[in-house]
C-alpha positions, 0 to 999 in steps of 0.5 A, a space after each residue: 372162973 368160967 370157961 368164957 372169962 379164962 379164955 378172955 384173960 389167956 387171950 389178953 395175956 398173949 395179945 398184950 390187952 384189949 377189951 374183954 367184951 371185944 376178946 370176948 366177942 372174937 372168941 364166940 364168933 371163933 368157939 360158937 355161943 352168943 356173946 353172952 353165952 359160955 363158949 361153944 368148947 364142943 364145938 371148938 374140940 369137933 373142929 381140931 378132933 379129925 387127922 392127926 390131931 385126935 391125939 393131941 387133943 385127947 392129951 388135953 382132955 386126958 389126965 396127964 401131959 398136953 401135947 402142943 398144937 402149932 399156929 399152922 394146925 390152928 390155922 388148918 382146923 379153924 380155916 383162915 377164913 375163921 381164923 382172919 375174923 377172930 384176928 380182925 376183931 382183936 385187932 391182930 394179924 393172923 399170925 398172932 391170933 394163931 399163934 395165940 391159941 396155940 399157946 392157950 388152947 391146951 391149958 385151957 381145955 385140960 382146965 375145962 376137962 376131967 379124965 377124957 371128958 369136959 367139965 360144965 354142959 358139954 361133959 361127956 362130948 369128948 367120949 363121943 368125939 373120941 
C-alpha cells in the first residue's frame, strides 16, 4: 500500500468514514502533491522539522519508539488557516482534524521511513532536514 492510500485509510479510521477521493483531496491540499499524485511527505516533515519538534520527528523517522505529537502542535506547525481547510473538506471541526493527525501521523511516517531517512522518492530528505 502507498503512502497515499495509508494515510486515506488511518483518516477514515479516526474520523469514522468518508470518501477516499474526498479524504484523499483533504490530505493533498494538507501534504502537497496533486490529487493523483503520492503525498508530498517532505514537504509535510519541513513544516513540523523546526523548534522543539526536531526530536519528535526524527523519533519517527528513527528505528526506534515514536514520540507523540498534540492537536495544539499539529495546529501550531500546519497554521489553522491549513489546518481549517483539510477540516472543511472532510467535513469535521478543527479539533477532530487535529486531533486526527496527531494520532496517525507518527505511525505513518515511521511506516514510510528506514533508519532516519524516508522510503520512495523523498529518501534521504530527512538527513538533510536533520
Amino acid at each position: 500500500m502507498d503512502f497515499k492510500s495509508m494515510a486515506v485509510e488511518l483518516v477514515k479510521q479516526q474520523i469514522g468514514g468518508g470518501q477516499d477521493s474526498q479524504i484523499g483531496s483533504a490530505l493533498s491540499g494538507l501534504f502537497g502533491g496533486g490529487d493523483d499524485d503520492d503525498l508530498d511527505l517532505g514537504g509535510l516533515l519541513t513544516k513540523f522539522s523546526g523548534g522543539d519538534l526536531q526530536d519528535t520527528v526524527a523519533s519517527w523517522l528513527g528505528d526506534g519508539g515514536n514520540a507523540s505529537i498534540s492537536a495544539e502542535q499539529i495546529t501550531n506547525s500546519l497554521g489553522a488557516d491549513q489546518l481549517a481547510q483539510f477540516a472543511s473538506k472532510l467535513e469535521v471541526d478543527q479539533s477532530t482534524a487535529a486531533n486526527a493527525l496527531s494520532s496517525i501521523l507518527p505511525d505513518l511516517i515511521d511506516k514510510n521511513s528506514n533508519g532516519g531517512s524516508l522510503l520512495g522518492g523523498v529518501a534521504g530528505l530527512a538527513s538533510k532536514l536533520f
